[in-house]
N, C-alpha and C positions, 0 to 999 in steps of 0.2 A: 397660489396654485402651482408656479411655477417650483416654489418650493419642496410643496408637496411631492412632485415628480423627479424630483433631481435625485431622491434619497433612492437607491435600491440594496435589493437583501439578494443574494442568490446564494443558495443552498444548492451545493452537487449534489447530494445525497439524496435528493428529494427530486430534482431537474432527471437524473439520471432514472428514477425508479417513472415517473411519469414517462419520458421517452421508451422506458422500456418497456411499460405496458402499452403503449399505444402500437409500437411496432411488433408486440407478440397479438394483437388484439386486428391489427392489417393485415400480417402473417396470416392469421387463421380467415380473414376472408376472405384474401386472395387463394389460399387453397380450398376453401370449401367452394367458390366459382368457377376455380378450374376443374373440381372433381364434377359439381352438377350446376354445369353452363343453362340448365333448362329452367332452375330454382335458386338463382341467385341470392346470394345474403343480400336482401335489403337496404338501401344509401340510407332510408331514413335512420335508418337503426345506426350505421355507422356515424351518421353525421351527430345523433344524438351523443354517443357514447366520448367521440371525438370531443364535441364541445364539451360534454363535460370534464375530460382531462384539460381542458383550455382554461378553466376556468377554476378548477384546483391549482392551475398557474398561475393562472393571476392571484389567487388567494396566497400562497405559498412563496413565489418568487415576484421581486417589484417591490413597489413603493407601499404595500397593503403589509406586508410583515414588518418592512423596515419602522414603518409609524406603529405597530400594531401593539409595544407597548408602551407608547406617546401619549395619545390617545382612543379613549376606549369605544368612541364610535366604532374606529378602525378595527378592532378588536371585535367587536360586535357585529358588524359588516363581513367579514373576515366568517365569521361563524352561519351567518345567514345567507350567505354564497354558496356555501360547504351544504348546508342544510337543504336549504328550500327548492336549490339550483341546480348544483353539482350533481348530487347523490341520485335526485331523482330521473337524471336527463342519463346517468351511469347506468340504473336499470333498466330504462328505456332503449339502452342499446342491447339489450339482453344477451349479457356474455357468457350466462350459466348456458345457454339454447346454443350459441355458439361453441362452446367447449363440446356440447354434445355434438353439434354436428360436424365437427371438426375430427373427431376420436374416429378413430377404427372399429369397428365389429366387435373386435375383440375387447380394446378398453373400453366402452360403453356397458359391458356385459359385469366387466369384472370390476369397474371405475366408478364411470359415472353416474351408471344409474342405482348401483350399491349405494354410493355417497348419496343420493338422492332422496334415497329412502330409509337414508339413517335417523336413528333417533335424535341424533343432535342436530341434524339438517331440521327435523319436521320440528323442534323443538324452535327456532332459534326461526322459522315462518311462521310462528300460530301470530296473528292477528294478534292478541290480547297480549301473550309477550313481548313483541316487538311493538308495542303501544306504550305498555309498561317501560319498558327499556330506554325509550325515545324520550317522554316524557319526563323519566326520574333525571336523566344525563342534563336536561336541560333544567332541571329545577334542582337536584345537588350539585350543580356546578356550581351555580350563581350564587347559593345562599348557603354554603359551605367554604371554609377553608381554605377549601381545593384552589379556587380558581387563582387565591394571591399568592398562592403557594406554586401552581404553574406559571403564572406570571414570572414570576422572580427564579425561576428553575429553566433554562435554555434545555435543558434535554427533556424532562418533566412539558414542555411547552409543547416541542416535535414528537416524540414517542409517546406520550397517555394523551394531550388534550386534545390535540389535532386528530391521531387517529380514532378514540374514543368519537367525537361527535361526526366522522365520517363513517363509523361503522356504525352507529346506532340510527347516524340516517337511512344508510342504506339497506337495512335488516328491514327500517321501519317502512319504507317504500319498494320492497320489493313482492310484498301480498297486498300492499295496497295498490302498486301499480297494476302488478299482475297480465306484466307481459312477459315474463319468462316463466321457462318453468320452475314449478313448483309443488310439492309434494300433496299440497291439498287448498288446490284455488278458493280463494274465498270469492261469498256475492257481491255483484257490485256496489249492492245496499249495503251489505256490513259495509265495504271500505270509505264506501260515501259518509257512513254514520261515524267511521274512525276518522275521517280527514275532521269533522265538522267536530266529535270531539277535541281533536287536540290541539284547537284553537283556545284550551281553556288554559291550558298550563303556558300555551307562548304569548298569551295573554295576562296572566299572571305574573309573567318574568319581565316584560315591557314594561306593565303597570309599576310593579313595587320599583326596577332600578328607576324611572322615570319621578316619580313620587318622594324618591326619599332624600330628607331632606339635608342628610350628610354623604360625601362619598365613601362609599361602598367597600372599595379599594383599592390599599393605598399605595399601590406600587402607581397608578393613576393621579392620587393625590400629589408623591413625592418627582413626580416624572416631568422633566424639565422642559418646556415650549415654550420652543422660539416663534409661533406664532398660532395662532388660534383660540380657541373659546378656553375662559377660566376649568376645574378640574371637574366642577358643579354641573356648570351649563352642559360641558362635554358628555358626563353622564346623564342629563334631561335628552340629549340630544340623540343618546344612543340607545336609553327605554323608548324613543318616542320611533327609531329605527324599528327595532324589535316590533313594539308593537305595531307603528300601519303597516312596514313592508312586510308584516307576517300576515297580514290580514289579506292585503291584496295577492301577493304570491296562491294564498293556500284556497283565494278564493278562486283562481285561476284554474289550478288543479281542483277543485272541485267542481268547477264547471266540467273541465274535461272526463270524470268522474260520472256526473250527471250525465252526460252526450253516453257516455259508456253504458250504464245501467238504463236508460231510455232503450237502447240498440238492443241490450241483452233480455230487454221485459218485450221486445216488439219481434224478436229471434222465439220468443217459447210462445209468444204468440200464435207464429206463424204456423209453427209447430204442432201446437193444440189445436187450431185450426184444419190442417191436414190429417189429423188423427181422428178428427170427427167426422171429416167428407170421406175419410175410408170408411170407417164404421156405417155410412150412411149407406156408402156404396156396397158396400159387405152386403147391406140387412138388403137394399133393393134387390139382390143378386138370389138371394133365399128364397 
């Protein structure tokens, strides 16, 4: 263990781009609570958004890159931080809503609600393509080319693999979270019925690396350790990653999902409800 920890990776490039977002992302909410002290931005939405820049650190810089192509638990781990954790805790802090409420009058008009309502914005929210999107990234990664090819590629690793599966999370969780805005909110039933789908494909990518009975790849197989599990066991041990900690992660967010579409069927409830004791009261008024 102690081993494990001695080794670190730090990348400027990356330390520098995360500090930066993090202080244009305080910027904006120090100035949106000094403009309306009565409608503060939100701590939880901060603290979310915060952790998850925390935690693309820890994925990024530390002892998680420097082993990550050692072994491929690390690697795998590394991925389902980025995915299950980061990404969704990132739209949780909802920084599209903040960009809006940070903008002037004027750039709102001509900026952001334009870009809002572009076809590539409502293109790149529909549900079904960022399901699609999510889905194929984590199944042609694995069982293509690609990955021993990023493996063995240091800039191929930071510029396509890394941001690829950061962006594909976060397209993918930002109509399924669906606390920012967005051009055309989905039900909480669809997103419930998308989490609960896409259990099939990170389910499928656990199973086969877990199952198979040769390594996979071989930047893995030729990768030299100074201490831990043969190249075999290491990949048994990083399908078996994939698949429980996806299970429990997503069943996490599905509960919370659940808590949400319960809320939003007991909200048109209430609703339907008062639109029938008017009508009632209408008719006794006649």
């Amino acid at each position: 263990m102690g081993q494990f920890f001695s080794a670190w990776s730090f990348d400027p490039f990356i330390a520098f781009n995360l500090a930066a977002i993090a202080a244009i992302y305080l910027w904006a909410v120090g100035n949106v609570n000094t403009r309306t002290p009565k409608a503060p931005w939100k701590k939880a939405s901060t603290a979310c958004f915060l952790l998850g820049l925390a935690l693309l650190a820890v994925v990024y810089l530390g002892p998680l890159p420097a082993w990550s192509h050692t072994f491929f638990w690390v690697h795998m781990a590394q991925h389902l931080i980025v995915m299950m954790a980061a990404a969704p805790l990132l739209v949780l802090g909802s920084p599209i809503y903040l960009w809006l409420r940070v903008s002037t009058p004027r750039a709102r008009r001509q900026i952001v609600v334009p870009v809002l309502r572009s076809r590539v914005v409502s293109v790149l929210t529909n549900p079904v393509f960022t399901w699609l999107l999510f889905a194929g990234v984590l199944l042609a990664t694995h069982f293509t080319p690609f990955y021993d090819w990023a493996l063995q590629n240091h800039d191929a690793d930071t510029f396509i693999e890394q941001p690829l599966f950061l962006i594909a999370a976060l397209l993918y969780y930002w109509p399924v979270i669906n606390c920012d805005l967005l051009p055309h909110p989905s039900r909480a039933s669809h997103r419930l019925v998308s989490m609960s789908v896409m259990m099939i494909p990170e389910a499928v990518v656990g199973a086969v690396i877990y199952f198979s009975p040769v390594v996979l790849y071989s930047v893995f197989a030729r990768s030299q350790r100074p201490f831990g599990p043969d190249p075999l066991t290491d990949q048994k041990f990083a399908g078996a990653l994939m698949w429980a900690l996806v299970m429990v992660v997503e069943a996490f967010w599905m509960m919370w999902m659940a808590a949400e579409f319960f809320k939003s069927e007991e909200r048109r409830s209430h609703r339907v409800d008062a639109e029938i004791a008017a009508e009632i009261a209408a008719g006794g008024r006649t």
